[in-house]
N, C-alpha and C positions, 0 to 999 in steps of 0.2 A: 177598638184600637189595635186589638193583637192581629186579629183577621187583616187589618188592613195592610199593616209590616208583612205577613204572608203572601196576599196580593200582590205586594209592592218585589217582592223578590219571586215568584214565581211570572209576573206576566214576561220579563226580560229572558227568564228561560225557556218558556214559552216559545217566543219572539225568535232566539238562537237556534232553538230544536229547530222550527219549522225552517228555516235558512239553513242548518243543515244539512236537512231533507233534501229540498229544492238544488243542494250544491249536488247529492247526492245521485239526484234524477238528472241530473246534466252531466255528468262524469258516463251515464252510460246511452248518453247522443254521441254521434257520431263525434268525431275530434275536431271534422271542420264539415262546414256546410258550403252548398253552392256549387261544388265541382262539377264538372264535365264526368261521365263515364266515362272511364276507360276501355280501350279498345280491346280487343281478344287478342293473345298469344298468337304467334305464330312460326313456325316451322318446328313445330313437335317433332323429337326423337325418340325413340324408345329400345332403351336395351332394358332386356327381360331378365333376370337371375331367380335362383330355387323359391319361390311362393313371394314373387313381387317382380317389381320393374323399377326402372327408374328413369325418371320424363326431363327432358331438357326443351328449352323452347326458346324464342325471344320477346325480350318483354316489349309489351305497346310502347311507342315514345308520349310522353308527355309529363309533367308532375302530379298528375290525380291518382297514379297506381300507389296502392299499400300493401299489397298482398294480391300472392295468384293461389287461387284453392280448388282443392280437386274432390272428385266426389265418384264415390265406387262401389259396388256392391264386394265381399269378398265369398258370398254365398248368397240364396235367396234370400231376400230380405232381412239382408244383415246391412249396412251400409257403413263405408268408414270415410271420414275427412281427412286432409291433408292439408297444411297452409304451409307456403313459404314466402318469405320475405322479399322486397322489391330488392334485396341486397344480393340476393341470388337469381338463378338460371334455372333450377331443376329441384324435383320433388321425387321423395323417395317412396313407391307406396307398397304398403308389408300387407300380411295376415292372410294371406290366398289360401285355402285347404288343397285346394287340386289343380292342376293344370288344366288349363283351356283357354278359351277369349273371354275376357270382360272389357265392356267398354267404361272409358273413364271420362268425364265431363269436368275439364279446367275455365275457371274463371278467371278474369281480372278484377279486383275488387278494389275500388277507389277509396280515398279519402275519408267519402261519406260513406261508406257501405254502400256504395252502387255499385252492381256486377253488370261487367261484361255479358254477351252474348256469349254462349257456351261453345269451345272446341272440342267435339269428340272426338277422340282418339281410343284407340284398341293395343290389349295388353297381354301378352302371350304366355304369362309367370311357367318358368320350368317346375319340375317336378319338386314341390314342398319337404321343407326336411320333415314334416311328420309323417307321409309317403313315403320317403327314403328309407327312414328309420323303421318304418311299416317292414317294406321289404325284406329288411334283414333279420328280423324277428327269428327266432328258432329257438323252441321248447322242447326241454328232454325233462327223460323220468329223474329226480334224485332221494337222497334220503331225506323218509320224510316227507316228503314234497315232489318239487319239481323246480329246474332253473327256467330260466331264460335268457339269452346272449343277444345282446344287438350292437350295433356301429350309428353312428351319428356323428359322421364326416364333417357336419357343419357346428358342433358343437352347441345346437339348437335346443333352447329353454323345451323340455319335454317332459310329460306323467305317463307312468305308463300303470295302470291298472290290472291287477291280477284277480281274476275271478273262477268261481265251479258253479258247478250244476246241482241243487240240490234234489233231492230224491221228489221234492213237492214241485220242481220244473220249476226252478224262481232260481235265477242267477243269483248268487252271494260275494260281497266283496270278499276276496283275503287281505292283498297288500295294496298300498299306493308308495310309488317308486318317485320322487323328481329328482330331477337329472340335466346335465347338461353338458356331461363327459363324454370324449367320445367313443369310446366302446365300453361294455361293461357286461357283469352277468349278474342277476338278482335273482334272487329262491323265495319260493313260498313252502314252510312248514307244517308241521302240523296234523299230519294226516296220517294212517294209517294204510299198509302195504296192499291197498285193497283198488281195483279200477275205476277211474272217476273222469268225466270233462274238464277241462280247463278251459280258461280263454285269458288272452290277455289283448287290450287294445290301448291307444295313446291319444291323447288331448297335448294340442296347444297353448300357448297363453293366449290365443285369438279366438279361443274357445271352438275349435276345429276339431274333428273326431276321426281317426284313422276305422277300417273295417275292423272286428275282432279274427283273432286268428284263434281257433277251437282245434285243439285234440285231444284224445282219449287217452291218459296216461294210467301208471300202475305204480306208487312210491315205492323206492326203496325198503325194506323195514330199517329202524335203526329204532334205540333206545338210547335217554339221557343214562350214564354211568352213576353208578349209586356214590357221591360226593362224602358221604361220612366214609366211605373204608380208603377216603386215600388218604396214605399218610407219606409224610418225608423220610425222605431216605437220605443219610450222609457218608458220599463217597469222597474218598482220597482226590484230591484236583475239582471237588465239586465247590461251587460260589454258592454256598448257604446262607452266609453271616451276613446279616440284616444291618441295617444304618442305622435305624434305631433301637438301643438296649429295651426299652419298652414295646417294642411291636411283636407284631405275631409271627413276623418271618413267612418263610415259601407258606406254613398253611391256608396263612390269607386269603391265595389264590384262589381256594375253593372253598371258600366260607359261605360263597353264597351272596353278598355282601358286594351288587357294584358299584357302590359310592365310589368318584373317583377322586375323593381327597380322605384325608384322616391315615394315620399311621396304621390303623389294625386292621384296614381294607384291603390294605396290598402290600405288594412285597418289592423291598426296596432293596436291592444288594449294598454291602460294607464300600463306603466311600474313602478314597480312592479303587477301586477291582478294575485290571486289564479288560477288554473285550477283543477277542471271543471269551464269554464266563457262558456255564451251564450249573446248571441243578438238577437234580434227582428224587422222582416221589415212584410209590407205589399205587397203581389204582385198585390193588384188594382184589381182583380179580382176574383173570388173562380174558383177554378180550380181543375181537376183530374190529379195529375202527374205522370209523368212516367220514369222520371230520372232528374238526378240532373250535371250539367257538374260544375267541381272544379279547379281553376288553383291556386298554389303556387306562390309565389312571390320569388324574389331574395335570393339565399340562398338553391337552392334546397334540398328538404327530409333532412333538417338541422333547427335549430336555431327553432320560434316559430311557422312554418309555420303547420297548422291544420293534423295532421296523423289519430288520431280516432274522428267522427264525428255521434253525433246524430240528426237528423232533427224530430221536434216536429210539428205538425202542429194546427190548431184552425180555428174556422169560426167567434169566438166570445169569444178573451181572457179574462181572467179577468184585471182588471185595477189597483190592487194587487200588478200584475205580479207571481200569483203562478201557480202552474202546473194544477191543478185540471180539469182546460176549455182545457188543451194542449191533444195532442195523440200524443204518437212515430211512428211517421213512417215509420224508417228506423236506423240504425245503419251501418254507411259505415266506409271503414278503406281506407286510401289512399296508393296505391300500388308503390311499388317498385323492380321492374323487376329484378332487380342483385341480392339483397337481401341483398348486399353486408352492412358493418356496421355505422354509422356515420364519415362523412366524406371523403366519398369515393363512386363515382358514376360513372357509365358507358356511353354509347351516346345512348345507347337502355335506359337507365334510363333519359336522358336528353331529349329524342325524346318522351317518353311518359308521362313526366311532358309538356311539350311543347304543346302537342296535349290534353292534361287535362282529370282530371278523371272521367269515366263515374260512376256513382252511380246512378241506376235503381230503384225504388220505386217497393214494391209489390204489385201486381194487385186487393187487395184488401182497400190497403191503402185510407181515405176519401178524399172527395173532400175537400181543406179549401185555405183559402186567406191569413191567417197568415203563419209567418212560423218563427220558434226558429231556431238558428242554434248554436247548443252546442257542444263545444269541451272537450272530454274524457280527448285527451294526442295530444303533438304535439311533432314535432322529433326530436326534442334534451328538455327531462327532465328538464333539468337545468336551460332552457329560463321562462322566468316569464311573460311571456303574448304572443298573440295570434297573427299570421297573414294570413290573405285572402287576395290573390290577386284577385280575380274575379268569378262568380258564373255564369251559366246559366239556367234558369230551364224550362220544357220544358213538354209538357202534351197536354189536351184535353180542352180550358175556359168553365164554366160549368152555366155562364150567364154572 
């Protein structure tokens, strides 16, 4: 008896499944059956732009057309498709690595999935942004490392890859860059003041590969500064006094520590403080610098976190606290990849607050043990004091 109550509710599920099946298998037949094919487009236009074209035509008369689709190689034996809707005139087609002729094959595709007889037509794509960006490519020595500066006029989704030569002939990755700003310059560190290969080359999102561009470079030397001999210094007119009674104040900065939340990670100036405010540490040393590494705190390229910065330096301040004993250094602005407005930030803008700002010192710039750190403006106006999450600095000790 129990088996049969079982029976008796399974055969009707049964019975449903297999109809939903059947409904299932008809949903991917054509939408109508019996049409007429539709005729081929005709009077193809083509205007060409940087790594694509874009086709205008007219469409067959009748009601069997659904769609006109095109079909292209964008390299050998890569193929891409393209559909556009009977609601339109023209199709847009992307992904070319290089300039030249490919032919492109448009169809009409009816009702039922009948195609037209095929219109080829020829496509002339100018010169690709991952080419363009190619071209402007230029590698110099730096500390450390070495940069790289390029332009990318069309503001085109781009990686660009930083590699050397290792001693065993086997290219090694360093850094991977994406981007989609239009100029910028990116370092790779790490190395030792000794002469070595580089290359860097670029990928598209169409999976397109620029030439590698290889020279023989020689880093700078530099060394990270020894972070326990710096300590605070408090001058007459300097913005020391911290927001929070419980935090670490300015020593935070170099604690080590780039958590960009929690109070004893960074250094918050006393709220309400005018801006321009500066602070003052010693780095325990005199030193020739060569850049300055800057991380934000919680809140990114927002609230009061440091955007224009001047670094002053000294061998021997006054005790005043006036400028007189100081020298400007440098005048650094902290970057923001998207460009985009307050409030609003990208993961290329997250990734290069995260990896922190490099700010390079001029090669003439003195040697000194002090150092001012004055803030112009920070990124949102409206905040009434200052935040550092953490500093590195980094040079030649000079005793």
């Amino acid at each position: 008896m129990k088996n049969k109550k079982i029976s008796r509710i399974l055969l009707p599920l049964v019975a449903i499944s297999i109809i939903l099946v059947a409904a299932c298998d008809s949903k991917l037949s054509p939408i109508e059956k019996d049409w007429p094919t539709p005729g081929p487009v005709g009077n193809v236009k083509v205007e060409n732009f940087q790594g694509g074209a874009t086709l205008t035509y007219d469409l067959p008369p009748g009601k069997e057309l659904w769609y006109v689709k095109a079909e292209y190689e964008i390299r050998p034996g890569v193929k891409r498709e393209k559909k556009a809707t009977y609601y339109t005139n023209q199709i847009v087609l992307d992904g070319f690595g290089k300039t030249g002729v490919y032919d492109v094959k448009l169809y009409a595709v009816g009702r039922d999935e009948k195609e037209s007889a095929p219109v080829v037509v020829q496509v002339h794509p100018y010169t690709p942004p991952i080419e363009s960006v190619y071209e402007t490519l230029v590698m110099n020595e730096d500390f450390g490392g070495l940069n790289v500066l390029m332009k990318n006029d069309t503001e085109a989704d781009i990686v660009m890859y930083v590699v050397t030569l290792e001693p065993n002939g086997i290219w090694e990755p360093v850094e991977t860059y994406y981007t989609r700003q239009r100029e910028g310059m990116f370092t790779a560190r790490g190395f030792k003041p000794e002469k070595r290969r580089f290359g860097v080359y670029l990928r598209d999102r169409w999976e397109n590969y620029s030439d590698t561009l290889v020279r023989d470079l020689t880093p700078y030397f530099e060394m990270e500064l020894d972070k326990s001999r710096f300590k605070e210094v408090r001058l007459p007119t300097d913005t020391w006094q911290k927001r929070y009674a419980g935090s670490a104040g300015v020593s935070a900065i170099w604690n080590g520590n780039r958590a960009t939340s929690g109070q004893n990670h960074n250094f918050q100036s006393i709220l309400p403080s005018p801006i321009p405010q500066w602070f003052t540490f010693d780095l325990g040393v005199t030193a020739k610098l060569s850049r300055m590494q800057y991380w934000m705190k919680a809140g990114l390229f927002a609230q009061g976190n440091a955007k224009v910065i001047e670094i002053w330096g000294s061998t021997d301040p006054a005790a005043d606290g006036s400028w007189e004993s100081w020298t400007l250094m440098a005048t650094f602005t902290s970057f923001k990849p998207s460009g985009l407005p307050l409030g609003s930030t990208t993961e290329e803008d997250i990734a290069h607050a995260t990896a922190g700002d490099n700010f390079v010192f001029p090669s003439d710039a003195p040697p000194v043990r002090y150092i001012r750190f004055k803030t112009l403006e920070v990124w949102d106006p409206a905040t009434q004091n200052v935040w550092v999450n953490e500093i590195s600095m980094f040079g030649s000790v000079e005793e």
